[in-house]
Phi, psi and omega in degrees: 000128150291140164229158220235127165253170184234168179317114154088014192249122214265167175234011171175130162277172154322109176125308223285181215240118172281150153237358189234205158218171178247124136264137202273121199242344162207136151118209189222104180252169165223148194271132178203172157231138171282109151220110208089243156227068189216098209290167157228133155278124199233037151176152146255159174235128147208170235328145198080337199284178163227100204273009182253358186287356173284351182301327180289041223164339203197067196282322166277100198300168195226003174217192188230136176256123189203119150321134186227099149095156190323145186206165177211132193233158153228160201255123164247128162313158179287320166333294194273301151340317189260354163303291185319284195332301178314327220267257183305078172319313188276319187311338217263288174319312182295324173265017141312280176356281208298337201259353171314281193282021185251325188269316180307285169279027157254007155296319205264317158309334156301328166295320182308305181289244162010320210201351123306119182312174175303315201278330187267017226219287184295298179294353193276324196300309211269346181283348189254346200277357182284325193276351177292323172269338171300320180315336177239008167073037169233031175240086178260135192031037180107348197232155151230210186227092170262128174269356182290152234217158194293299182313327173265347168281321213286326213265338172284338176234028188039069206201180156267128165345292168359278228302308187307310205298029161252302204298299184326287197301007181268327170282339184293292183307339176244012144075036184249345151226166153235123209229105159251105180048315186187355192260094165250143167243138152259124150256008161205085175347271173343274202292350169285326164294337195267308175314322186270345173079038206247106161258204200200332167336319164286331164284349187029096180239013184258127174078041153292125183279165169276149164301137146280000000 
C-alpha cells in the first residue's frame, strides 16, 4: 500500500505502538525528537531508505518520522515483512546490512554535532545527502533538489538559524555550493569535502549486495 504525505505530515510519533514498517519512495523524511522546547533532527532519510524498520523489534518509537515537502512512502505490514524475511535468508542479511549502516551514520552525526565547527558541520551534511542521492540517480549534474529551510539545518546541527544562515552564506563566499530555493548545487565538490572533512566510507555504498 501507498501513501501520498503533504509538508510536514508526521508519519509516527514519540509513544505509538507500529504494525507496519515505511519505505520511503519520493521525497524526504526526518528522524526527530521534541526536547524541551527544542527540536533536534536526528536523521534525514531519502528515497529507498526504511526509516522505521527497528520497529520490527522495537514496535514503540522513542522518536517522530515527519515529511519535509510532499513526500510517498510505501506500507508493509509487520506480518507480511517478517514472512518474507523468513522466507529469504539473504534479504534477511540485506536489511541487517541497512540497518548496520544506518547506525554508522548515525555515528558520523555525532561526530557533526559534538566535535565539528558549524561551517565543517554544515558542509559535511550536504556532503552526505549529495553522495546518498547521487546513489539513487538524484543527483544530476552536481544538483539536487532539497526542502529542507535554515531551521531544519540549524535543528540537525545544533546551531542557530543564525548561525547556519552565516555559514551558508560562507559556503556561498567561497564559491563551493550555490542554494537557490529548494535547488542546491556543488560547484566545487572536492573542496566542499575537503572543508567537511567528508569521507564517504561510513555510508558503505560499495559491493551491495542483492536481494535474493
Amino acid at each position: 500500500m501507498e501513501r501520498v504525505l503533504t509538508n510536514r505530515e508526521a508519519i509516527c510519533q514519540e509513544g505509538d505502538a507500529a504494525s507496519h514498517c515505511t519505505v520511503l519512495l519520493d521525497g524526504f523524511l526526518v528522524r526527530s525528537k521534541i526536547v524541551g522546547d527544542r527540536e533536534q533532527i536526528l536523521a534525514v532519510h531519502v528515497p529507498g531508505d526504511f526509516p522505521d524498520l527497528q520497529t520490527l523489534h522495537l514496535p514503540v518509537l522513542d522518536h517522530d518520522i515527519v515529511s519535509v515537502g510532499p513526500s510517498r512512502v510505501g506500507v508493509i505490514p509487520h506480518a507480511h515483512l517478517k514472512a518474507i524475511l523468513t522466507a529469504s535468508p539473504t534479504l534477511t542479511h540485506v536489511f541487517w546490512r541497512e540497518t548496520l549502516v544506518e547506525a554508522a551514520i548515525f555515528r558520523e552525526w555525532v561526530c557533526n554535532v559534538g566535535a565539528r565547527s558549524a561551517l565543517a558541520s554544515v558542509a559535511h551534511l550536504i556532503c552526505e545527502l549529495a553522495a546518498r542521492l547521487d546513489a539513487v540517480g538524484l543527483l544530476q549534474d552536481h544538483s539536487f533538489q532539497l526542502p529542507l529551510v535554515q531551521q531544519d539545518i540549524a535543528n540537525a546541527r545544533g546551531i542557530s538559524a543564525v548561525h547556519v544562515n552565516r555559514t551558508l552564506q560562507e559556503l556561498r563566499k567561497r564559491k563551493l555550493i550555490s542554494w537557490e530555493g529548494r535547488s542546491v548545487t556543488l560547484l566545487d565538490r572536492k573542496e566542499l569535502g575537503k572543508l567537511a572533512g567528508f569521507s564517504g566510507e561510513y555510508l558503505h555504498q560499495r559491493a551491495r549486495p542483492a536481494a535474493a
